[in-house]
ROGU-823218 format. One line per 2 residues: their letters; for each residue x, y, z of C-alpha. Coordinates in Angstrom, 1 decimal. Layout:
N
A	X:Y:Z; ...
END
This chain:
304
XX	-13.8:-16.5:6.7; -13.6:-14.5:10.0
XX	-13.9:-10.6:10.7; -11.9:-8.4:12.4
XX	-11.8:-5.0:13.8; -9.7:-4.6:16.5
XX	-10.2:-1.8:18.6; -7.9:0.6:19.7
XX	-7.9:0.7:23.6; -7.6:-3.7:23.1
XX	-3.9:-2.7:20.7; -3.4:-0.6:23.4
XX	-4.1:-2.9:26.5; -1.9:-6.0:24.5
XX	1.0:-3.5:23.6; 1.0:-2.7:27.4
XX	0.8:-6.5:28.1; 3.7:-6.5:26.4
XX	5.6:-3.9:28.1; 4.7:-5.6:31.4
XX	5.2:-9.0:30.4; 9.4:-8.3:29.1
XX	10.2:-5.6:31.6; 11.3:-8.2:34.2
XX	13.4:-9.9:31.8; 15.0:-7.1:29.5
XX	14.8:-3.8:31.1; 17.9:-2.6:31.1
XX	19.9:-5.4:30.4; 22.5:-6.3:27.7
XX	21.3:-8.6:24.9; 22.4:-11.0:22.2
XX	20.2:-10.7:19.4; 19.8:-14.1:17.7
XX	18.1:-15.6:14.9; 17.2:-12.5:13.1
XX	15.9:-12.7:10.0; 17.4:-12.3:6.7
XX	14.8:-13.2:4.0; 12.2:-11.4:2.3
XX	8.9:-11.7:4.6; 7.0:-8.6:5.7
XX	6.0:-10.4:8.5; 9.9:-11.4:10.0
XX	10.0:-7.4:9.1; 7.1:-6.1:11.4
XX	8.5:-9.3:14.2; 12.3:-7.6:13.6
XX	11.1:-4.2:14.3; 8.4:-4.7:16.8
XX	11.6:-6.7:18.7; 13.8:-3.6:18.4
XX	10.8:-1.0:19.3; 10.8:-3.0:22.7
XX	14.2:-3.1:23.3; 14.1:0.9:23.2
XX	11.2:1.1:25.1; 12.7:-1.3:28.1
XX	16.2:0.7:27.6; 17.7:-2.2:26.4
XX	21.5:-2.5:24.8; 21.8:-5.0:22.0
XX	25.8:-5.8:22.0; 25.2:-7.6:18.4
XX	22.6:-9.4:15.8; 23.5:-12.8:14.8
XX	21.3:-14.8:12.0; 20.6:-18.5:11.7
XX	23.0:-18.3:8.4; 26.3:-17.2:11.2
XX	26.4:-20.6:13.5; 30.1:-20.4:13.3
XX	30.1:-17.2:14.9; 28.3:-18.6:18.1
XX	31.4:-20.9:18.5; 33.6:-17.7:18.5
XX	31.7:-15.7:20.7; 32.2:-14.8:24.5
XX	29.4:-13.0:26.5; 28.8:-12.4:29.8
XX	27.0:-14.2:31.7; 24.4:-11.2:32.5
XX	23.7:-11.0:28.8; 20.4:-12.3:28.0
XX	20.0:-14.0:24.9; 17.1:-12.6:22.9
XX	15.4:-15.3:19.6; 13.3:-13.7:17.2
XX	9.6:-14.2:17.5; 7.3:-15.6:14.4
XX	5.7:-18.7:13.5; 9.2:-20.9:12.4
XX	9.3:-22.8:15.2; 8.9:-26.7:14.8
XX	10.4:-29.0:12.0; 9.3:-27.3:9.3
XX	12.0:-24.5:9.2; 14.9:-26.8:10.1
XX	17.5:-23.8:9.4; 16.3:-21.7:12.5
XX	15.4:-24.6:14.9; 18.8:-26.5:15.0
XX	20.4:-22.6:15.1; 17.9:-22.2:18.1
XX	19.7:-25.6:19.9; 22.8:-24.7:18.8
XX	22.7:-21.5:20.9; 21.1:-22.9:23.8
XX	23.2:-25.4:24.0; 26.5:-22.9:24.1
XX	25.6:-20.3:26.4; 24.1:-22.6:29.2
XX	24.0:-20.1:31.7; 22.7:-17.3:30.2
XX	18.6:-16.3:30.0; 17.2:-17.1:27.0
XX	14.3:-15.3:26.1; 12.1:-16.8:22.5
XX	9.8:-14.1:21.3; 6.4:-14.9:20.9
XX	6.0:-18.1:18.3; 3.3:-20.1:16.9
XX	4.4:-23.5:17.4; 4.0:-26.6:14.1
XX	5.5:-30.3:14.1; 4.7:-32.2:11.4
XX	6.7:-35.3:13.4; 5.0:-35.8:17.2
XX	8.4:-37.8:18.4; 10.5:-35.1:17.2
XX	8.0:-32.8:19.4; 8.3:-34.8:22.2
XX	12.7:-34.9:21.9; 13.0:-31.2:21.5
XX	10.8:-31.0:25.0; 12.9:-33.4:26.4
XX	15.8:-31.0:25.6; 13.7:-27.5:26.7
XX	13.2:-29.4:30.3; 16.8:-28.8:30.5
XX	17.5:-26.1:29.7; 16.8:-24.0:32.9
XX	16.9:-20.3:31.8; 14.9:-20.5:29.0
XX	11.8:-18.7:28.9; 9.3:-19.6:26.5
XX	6.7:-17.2:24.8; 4.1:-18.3:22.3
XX	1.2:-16.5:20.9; -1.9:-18.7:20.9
XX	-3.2:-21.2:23.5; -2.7:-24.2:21.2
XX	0.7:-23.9:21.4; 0.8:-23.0:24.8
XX	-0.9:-26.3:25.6; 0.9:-28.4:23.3
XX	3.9:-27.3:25.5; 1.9:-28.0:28.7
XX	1.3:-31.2:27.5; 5.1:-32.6:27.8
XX	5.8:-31.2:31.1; 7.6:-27.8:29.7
XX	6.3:-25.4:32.3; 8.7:-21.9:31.4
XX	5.8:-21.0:28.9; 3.9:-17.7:29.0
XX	0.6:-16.5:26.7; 1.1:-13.0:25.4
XX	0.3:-11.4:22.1; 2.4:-11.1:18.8
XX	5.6:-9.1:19.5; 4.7:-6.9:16.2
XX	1.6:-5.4:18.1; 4.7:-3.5:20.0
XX	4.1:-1.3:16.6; 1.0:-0.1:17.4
XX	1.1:3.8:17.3; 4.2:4.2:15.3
XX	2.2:4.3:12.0; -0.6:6.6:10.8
XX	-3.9:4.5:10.5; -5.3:3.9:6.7
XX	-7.6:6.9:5.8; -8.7:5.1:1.8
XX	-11.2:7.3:0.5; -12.9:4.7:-2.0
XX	-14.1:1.1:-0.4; -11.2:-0.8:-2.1
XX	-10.2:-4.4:-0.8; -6.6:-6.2:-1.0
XX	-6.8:-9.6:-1.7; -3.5:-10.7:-0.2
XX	-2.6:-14.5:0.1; -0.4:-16.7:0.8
XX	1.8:-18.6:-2.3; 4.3:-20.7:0.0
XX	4.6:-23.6:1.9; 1.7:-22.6:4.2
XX	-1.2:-21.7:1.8; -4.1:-23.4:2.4
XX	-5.6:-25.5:-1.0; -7.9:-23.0:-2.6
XX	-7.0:-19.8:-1.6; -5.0:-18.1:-4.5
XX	-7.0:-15.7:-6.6; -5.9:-14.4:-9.8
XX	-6.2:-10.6:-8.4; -4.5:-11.8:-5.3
XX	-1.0:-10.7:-3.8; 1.5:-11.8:-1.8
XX	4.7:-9.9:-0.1; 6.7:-11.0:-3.2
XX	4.5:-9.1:-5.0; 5.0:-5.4:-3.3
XX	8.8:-5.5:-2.7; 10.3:-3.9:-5.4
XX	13.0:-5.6:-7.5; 16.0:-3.3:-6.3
XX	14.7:-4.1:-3.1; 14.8:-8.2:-3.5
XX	18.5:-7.2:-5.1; 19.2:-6.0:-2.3
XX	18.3:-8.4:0.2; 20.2:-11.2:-2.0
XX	23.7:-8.9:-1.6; 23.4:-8.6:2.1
XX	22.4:-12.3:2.5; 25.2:-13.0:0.7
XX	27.3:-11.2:3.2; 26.2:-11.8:6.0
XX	26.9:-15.7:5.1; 30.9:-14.2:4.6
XX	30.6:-13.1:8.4; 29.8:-16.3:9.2
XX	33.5:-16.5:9.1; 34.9:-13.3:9.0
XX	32.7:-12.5:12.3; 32.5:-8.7:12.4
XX	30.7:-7.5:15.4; 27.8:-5.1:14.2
XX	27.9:-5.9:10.8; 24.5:-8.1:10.5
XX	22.2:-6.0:12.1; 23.6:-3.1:10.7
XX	22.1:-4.7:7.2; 19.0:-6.0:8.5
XX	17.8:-3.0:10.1; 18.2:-1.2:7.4
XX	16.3:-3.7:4.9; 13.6:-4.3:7.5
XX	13.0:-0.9:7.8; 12.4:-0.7:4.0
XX	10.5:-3.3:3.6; 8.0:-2.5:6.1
XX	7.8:1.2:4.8; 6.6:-0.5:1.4
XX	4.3:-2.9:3.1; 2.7:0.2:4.8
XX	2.6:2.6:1.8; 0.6:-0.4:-0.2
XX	-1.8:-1.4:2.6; -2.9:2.5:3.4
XX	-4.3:2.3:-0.2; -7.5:-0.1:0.6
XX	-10.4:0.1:3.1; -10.3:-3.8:3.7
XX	-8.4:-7.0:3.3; -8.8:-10.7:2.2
XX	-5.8:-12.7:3.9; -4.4:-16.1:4.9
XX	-1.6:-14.4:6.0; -1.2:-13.4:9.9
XX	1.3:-10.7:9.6; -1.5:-9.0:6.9
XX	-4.0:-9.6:9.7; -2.3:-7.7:12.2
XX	-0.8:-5.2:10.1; -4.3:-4.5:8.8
XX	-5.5:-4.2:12.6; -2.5:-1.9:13.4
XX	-3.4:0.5:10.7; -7.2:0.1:11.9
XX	-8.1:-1.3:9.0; -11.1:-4.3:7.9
XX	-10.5:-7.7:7.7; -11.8:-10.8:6.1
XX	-8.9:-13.4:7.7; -9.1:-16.9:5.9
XX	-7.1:-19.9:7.7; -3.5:-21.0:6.6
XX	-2.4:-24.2:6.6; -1.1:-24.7:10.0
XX	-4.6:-22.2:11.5; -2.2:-19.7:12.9
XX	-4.7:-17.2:12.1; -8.0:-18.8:13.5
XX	-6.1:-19.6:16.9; -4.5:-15.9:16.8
XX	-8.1:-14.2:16.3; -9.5:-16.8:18.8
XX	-7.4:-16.0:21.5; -6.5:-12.4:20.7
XX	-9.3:-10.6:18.3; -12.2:-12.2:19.4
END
């Protein structure tokens, strides 16, 4: 177990690294939005938003949202070759989430001309020689720019000769100042971990939580009927339609995420997304490792 308490002027100077980082990329420039995420994960939410908090603070013009679930529309689609194609940050990238990463070569591989930009990503193959194929394929794609979040990923890159990769911090510390910091008047602590694919063995407690948990059913409802249509404009490919829906549920779902976590002083989490939420409502907490040790290279690298 690690703790954290991250000040405020270090939120401050990564949010600005941020800023500095994009602005010769995105400022002011037309974007594709791509990949964006339509499941129910807090921490796609905070990626999502901190993405589109960016884009307003660069002056940027999205011209439409297209998720992994819409390939067809990709095939219909005509841009400019000035528009810069934008993929949502997070941890998904590797052979675990199959869905997202052939979505991410199918794009790259139809708008060969255009900048591609990935938001900040913890890499994770499971298979080394479909590592080493995928970085075969980056090498040639010449306008891509890569962006990870911790420096084992960045070195993994490194290590097969992929040199468009930059360092920066998670895209959702963008955030930082929009909400109020926690003010709990008792010392309460959330125990908040993981029950997926990434838990690590031994983590679940019987007080414990997980997103699932806090999103409210008419939420979860409502997430399935906008998933469901936003597979329908996979075909019926109306402009504007999918991030119309997922702003709007992302938006949401963080606001519940935010209400719940201003309740406690501290918390217990495997989850990186509850890490840096906690630190960007200036709370205390105990991170344990996942899995894959997003969050021990994350606080190495960017906490410690």
């Amino acid at each position: 177990m690690i703790e954290v308490s991250c000040s405020v002027s270090k939120l401050l100077e990564q949010k600005e690294e941020l800023l500095t980082v994009f602005k010769p990329l995105l400022e002011n420039k037309k974007v594709l939005f791509l990949d964006v995420p339509v499941n129910l994960n807090v921490g796609d939410s905070l990626l999502y938003l901190g993405t589109l908090e960016l884009f307003k603070l660069l002056n940027v013009t999205v011209i439409d949202s297209i998720s992994a679930y819409e390939p067809a529309r990709l095939d219909k689609l005509q841009i400019e070759e000035d528009v810069v194609c934008v993929l949502q940050g997070g941890g998904n990238f590797g052979d675990i989430y199959s869905l997202h990463q052939n979505f991410r070569h199918l794009a790259l591989s139809k708008f060969p001309n255009n900048q591609f930009v990935l938001m900040p990503q913890s890499i994770h193959y499971s298979n080394l020689n479909t590592f080493k194929d995928d970085c075969d394929f980056y090498r040639t794609c010449r306008n891509f720019s890569i962006f990870v979040r911790d420096e084992h990923s960045f070195e993994q890159f490194v290590s097969e000769n992929v040199s468009q990769v930059t360092l920066c911090p998670d895209i959702a510390t963008v955030l930082f100042g929009t909400f109020n910091p926690s003010e709990a008047a008792i010392d309460s602590k959330l125990y908040f971990l993981r029950k997926d694919v990434e838990a690590a063995p031994n983590t679940e407690t019987a007080i414990s939580v997980d997103w699932i948990d806090i999103i409210p059913k008419h939420l979860n409802r409502l997430f399935e009927i906008s998933k469901f249509i936003i597979k329908k404009n996979n075909r019926l490919n109306i402009r504007g339609l999918t991030g119309f829906l997922v702003k709007n549920l992302h938006t949401k779902l963080v606001h519940k995420a935010y209400s719940y976590f201003i309740g406690f002083k501290t918390i217990k989490t495997d989850r990186l997304h509850g890490l840096i939420l906690s630190q960007l409502l200036q709370m205390n907490c105990e991170a344990l490792d996942n899995k894959y040790k997003k969050l021990e290279r994350y606080i190495k690298r960017w906490y410690a």
